[in-house]
N, C-alpha and C positions, 0 to 999 in steps of 0.2 A: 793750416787755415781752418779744417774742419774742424778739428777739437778746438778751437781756439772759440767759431763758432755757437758750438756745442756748450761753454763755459758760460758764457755771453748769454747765450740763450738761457740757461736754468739760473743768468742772475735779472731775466727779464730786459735783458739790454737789446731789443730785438731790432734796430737801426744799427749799430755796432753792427750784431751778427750778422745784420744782411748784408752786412760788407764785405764781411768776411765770408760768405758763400760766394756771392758775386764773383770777387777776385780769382775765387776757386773755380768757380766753372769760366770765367773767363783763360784761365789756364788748361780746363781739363773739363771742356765743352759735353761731351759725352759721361760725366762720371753720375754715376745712379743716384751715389748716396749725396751727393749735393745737392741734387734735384730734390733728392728724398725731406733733406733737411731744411729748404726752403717753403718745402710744405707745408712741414711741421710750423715753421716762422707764421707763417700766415695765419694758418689754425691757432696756434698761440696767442697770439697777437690777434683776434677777432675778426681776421680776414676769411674765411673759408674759401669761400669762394672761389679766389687768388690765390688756392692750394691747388684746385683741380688739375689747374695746365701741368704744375712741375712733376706732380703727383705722377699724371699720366705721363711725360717722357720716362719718368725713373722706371715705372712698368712698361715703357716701351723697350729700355735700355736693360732688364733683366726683370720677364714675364713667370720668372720662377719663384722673387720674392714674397713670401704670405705675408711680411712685413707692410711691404707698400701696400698690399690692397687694403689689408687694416686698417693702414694710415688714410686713405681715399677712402674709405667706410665712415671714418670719422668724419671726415670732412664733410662728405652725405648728410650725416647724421644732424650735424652743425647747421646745415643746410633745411632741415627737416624733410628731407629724399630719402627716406625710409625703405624703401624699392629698392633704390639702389644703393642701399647702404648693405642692407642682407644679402643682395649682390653680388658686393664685395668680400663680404664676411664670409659664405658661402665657397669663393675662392680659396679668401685667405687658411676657411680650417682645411679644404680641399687637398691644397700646399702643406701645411703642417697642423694638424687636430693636434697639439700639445702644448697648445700658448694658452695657457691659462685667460688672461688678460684680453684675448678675442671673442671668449663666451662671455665674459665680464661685459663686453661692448654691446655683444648681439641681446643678451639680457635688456639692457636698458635700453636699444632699439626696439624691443620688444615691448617693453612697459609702454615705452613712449607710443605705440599703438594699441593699448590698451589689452595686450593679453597675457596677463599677470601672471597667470599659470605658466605659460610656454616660458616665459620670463624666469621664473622661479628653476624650471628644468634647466634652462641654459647656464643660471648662475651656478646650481648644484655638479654639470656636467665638469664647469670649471676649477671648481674646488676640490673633485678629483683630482684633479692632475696637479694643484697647488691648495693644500688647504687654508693657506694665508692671503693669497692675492687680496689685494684690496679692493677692486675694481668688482672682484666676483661678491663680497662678499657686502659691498654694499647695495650692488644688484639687489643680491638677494634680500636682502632687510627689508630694500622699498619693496619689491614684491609682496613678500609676506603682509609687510604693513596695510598694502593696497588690498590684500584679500583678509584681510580683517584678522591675520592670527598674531596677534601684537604682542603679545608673547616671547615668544619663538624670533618677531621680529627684533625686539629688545638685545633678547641672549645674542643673539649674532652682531648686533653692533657693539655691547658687550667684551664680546670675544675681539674684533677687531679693533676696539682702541685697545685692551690690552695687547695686539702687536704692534700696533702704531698708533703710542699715545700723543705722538707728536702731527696727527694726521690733521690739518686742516680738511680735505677733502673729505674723511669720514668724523669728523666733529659736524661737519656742513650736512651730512645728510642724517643723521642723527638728532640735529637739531630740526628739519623739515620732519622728521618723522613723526615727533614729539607736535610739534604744531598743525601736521595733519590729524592728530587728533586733540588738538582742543588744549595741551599743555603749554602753553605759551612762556610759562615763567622759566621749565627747563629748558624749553628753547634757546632762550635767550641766553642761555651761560653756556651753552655748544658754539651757539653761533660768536660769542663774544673770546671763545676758545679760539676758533677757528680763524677768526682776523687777530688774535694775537699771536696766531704762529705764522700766518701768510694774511699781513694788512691787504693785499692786491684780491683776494679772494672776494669774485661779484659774486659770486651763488653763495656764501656767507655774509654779504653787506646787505642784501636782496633780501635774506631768511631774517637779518637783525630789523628790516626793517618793516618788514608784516608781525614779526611777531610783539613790536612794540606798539604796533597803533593795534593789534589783538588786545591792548589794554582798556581798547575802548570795546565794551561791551557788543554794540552793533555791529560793528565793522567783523571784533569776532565769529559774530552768529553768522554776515553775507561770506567771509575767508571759509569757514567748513562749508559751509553750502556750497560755493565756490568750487572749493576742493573735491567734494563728494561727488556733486557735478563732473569736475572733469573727468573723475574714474570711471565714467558709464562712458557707454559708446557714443555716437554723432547722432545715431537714431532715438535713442533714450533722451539726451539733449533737448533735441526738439522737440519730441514728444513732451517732455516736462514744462519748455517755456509756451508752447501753444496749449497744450492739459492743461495749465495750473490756471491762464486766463481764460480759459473756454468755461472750466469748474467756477470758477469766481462770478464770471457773467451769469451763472445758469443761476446758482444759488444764490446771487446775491442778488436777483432779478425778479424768481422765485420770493424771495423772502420780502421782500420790498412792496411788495402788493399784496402783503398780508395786515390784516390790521393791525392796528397799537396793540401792545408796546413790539410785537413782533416782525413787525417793519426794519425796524431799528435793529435787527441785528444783521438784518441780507443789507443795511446800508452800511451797519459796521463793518463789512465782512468786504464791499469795496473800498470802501475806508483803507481795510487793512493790505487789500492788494496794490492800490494805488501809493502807499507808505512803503511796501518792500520793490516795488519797481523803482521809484525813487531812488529809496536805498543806495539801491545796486546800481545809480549813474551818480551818484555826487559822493557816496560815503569814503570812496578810495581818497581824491580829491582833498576833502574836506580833513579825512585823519593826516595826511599829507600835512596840511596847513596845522595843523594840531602840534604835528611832530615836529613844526621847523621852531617851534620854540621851545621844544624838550632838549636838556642839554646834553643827550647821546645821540638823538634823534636826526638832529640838525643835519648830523656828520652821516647819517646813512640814505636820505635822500638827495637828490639828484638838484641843479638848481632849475630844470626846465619844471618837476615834479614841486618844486616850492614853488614856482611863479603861476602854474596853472591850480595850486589849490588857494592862492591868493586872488586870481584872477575870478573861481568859481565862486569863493565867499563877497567877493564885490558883485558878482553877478546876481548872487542870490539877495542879499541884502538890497539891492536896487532894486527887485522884485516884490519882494514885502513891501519895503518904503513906499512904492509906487501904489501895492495894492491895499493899504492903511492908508495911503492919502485921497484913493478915488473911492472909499468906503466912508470917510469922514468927510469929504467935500460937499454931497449934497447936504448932510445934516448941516452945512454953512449955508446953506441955499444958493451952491455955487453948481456949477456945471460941471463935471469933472472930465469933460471930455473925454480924451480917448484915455486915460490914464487907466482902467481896468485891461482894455486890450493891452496896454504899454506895458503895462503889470506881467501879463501872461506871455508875452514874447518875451522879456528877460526872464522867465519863471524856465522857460524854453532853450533859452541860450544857454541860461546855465547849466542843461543837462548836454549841449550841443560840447560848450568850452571843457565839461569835467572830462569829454575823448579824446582831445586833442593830446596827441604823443609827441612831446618837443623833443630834441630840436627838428622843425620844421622846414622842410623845403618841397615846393609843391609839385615838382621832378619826380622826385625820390619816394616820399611819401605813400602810405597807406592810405586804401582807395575809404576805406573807413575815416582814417585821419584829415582827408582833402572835404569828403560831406559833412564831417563836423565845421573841420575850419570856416566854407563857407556859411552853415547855417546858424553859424555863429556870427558871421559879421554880418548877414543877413537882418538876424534879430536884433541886434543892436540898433541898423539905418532905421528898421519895420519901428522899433519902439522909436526910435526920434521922428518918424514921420510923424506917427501918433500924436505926441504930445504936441508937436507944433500944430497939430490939425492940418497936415497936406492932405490936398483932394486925391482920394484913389486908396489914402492908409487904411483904412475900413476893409479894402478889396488883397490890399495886400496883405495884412494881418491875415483875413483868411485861408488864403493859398499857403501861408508858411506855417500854418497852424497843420494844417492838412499833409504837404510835404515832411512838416517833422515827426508824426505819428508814422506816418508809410514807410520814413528814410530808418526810422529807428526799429524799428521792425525787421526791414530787408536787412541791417546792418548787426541785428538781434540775434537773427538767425546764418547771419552768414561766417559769425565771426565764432560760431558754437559749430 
């Protein structure tokens, strides 16, 4: 039943397999490796979570294997429990220091905390002990890539399709490597590599489809930024999105109170910060909606990712329409009511709607994803009050105006 399992599973048939585990430990209640391989099912299949329990009987059932803690390290890992992932890992070489493919793990647990160096030693530890692993050797790539010696990064990816030119996994990160710095077009024939040998591969459909909307100039320049970004620590982070608007205010505050023509460039200069905050809430969205009628494109976004950059170009567009018709209504010598607030609450939503992570359910969801949602139908009632002239829309326009600045902020810093 295991091997049977075991087939199953490396053809993705992972409801089959779990049948055939099941039947197994329904037979042979206490057996390790059943447990073991129901974990894997889980992790496989994008459960992690629902790895933990089997994981820990099979380590209850034989506390000797370095195997299973690896295997629970992954699932850690899956989990982003990085504690307790090195934890595990920590055991597993404890048990046996000769698994190639453990330092491969604790490498990118490493990267994935930003400490690129230690990351690099651990990949190197395990290419000792195998100098082909794949796992070690793409470790190390990203490391090196991450510490800027790109190089050296190259050669080793290099070296690793020539032993596994048929690797989707190392085409996938080859191709990320290339578009963490700026190459987009080699990207994309890694990544296009990559789902021709494993169509099922998301961290290949994922890299085809940043590096396609990377064809739009903008979205390229916010992706590296983006990227450069996440290389720094959580204290750098911050420091950079409260810096860069603290520096903007001064100078552009500064410069604004100087006379002509010199005015004009501390105004440009918020100009220019108020165009890259933007940016960075609608421009994902927006190439989204770009890419759903490219005809490679189509197929690498999501449909909840098409419906929300459709949803944001309706958003936006209502926004303008609304603030071109309360800009031309008085020169009719008409009253334009509230159509300029109206204006500014969809101008609002639409940057509330471009957060929204479908599919949605308000349970489940991210505490960022539930204050988008509502201040997004917020803004929508806020402007339909407006336009109808309900008594009170005046007072509520400005509480949501108020609230969206503060929420976007808390939700700026909290998600960096």
């Amino acid at each position: 039943m295991l091997e049977k399992a075991h087939l199953l599973l490396q053809q993705g048939r992972y409801r089959d397999a779990e049948k055939e585990i099941a039947q197994a430990l329904a037979a042979e209640p206490d057996n390790d490796e059943a447990h073991a391989l129901m974990a894997r099912l889980k992790i496989d299949s994008g459960h992690a979570a629902d790895a933990l329990a089997p994981i820990g009987e099979a380590i209850r059932l034989d506390p000797e294997s370095y195997y299973y803690f690896y295997l629970r390290a992954f699932a850690h890992y899956r989990l982003d429990q990085n504690a307790a992932a090195i934890a595990d890992l920590d055991q597993s070489l404890q048990l046996y220091p000769y698994a190639a493919g453990t330092y491969g793990l604790y490498a990118y647990v490493l990267i994935d905390d930003k400490k690129f160096e230690a990351a690099l030693a651990k990949a190197n530890e395990g290419l000792q002990i195998d100098g082909t692993d794949e796992l070690c050797l793409n470790a190390r790539s990203m490391a090196l890539n991450k510490l800027g010696r790109v190089d050296e990064a190259i050669d080793t990816m290099r070296y690793s399709l020539a032993n596994e030119p048929d690797s989707d996994f190392t085409h996938g990160t080859v191709g990320w490597n290339y578009l963490e710095k700026g190459q987009h077009k080699a990207a994309i024939g890694h990544f296009r590599e990559a789902l021709r040998i494993n169509p099922e591969s998301e961290t290949a459909r994922a890299g085809l489809k940043e590096a396609l909307k990377s064809k739009i100039p903008p979205y390229r320049w916010l992706l590296m930024y983006s990227m450069w970004l996440a290389n720094r620590g959580r204290g750098t982070q911050i420091a950079m999105t409260v810096g860069l608007y603290i520096a903007f205010r001064l100078v552009g505050g500064v410069l604004a109170k100087l006379p002509v023509p010199f005015n004009y460039i501390g105004i440009g200069l918020v100009v220019l910060y108020l165009l890259m905050v933007v940016s960075s809430w609608i421009l994902n969205p927006i190439a989204n909606l770009i890419l759903s009628f490219h005809p490679e494109g189509r197929y690498a976004i999501s449909r909840g990712e098409r419906l929300i950059g459709q949803l944001v170009g309706a958003s936006l567009v209502s926004a303008v329409a609304l603030f071109v018709m309360g800009m031309l209504l008085p020169a009719a010598r008409q009253t334009p009511g509230l159509l300029l607030p109206a204006a500014i609450c969809m101008a609002v939503t639409t940057f509330a709607v471009a957060q929204v992570e479908l599919p949605f359910h308000f349970k489940t969801a991210s505490n960022h994803t539930r204050i988008a949602v509502i201040m997004a139908g917020a803004g929508v009632l806020i402007a339909i009050a407006n336009l109808l002239s309900i008594p009170g829309a005046e007072t509520l326009y400005l509480i949501f105006v108020v609230l969206a600045v503060a929420l976007t902020w808390i939700n700026a810093l909290a998600r960096r």
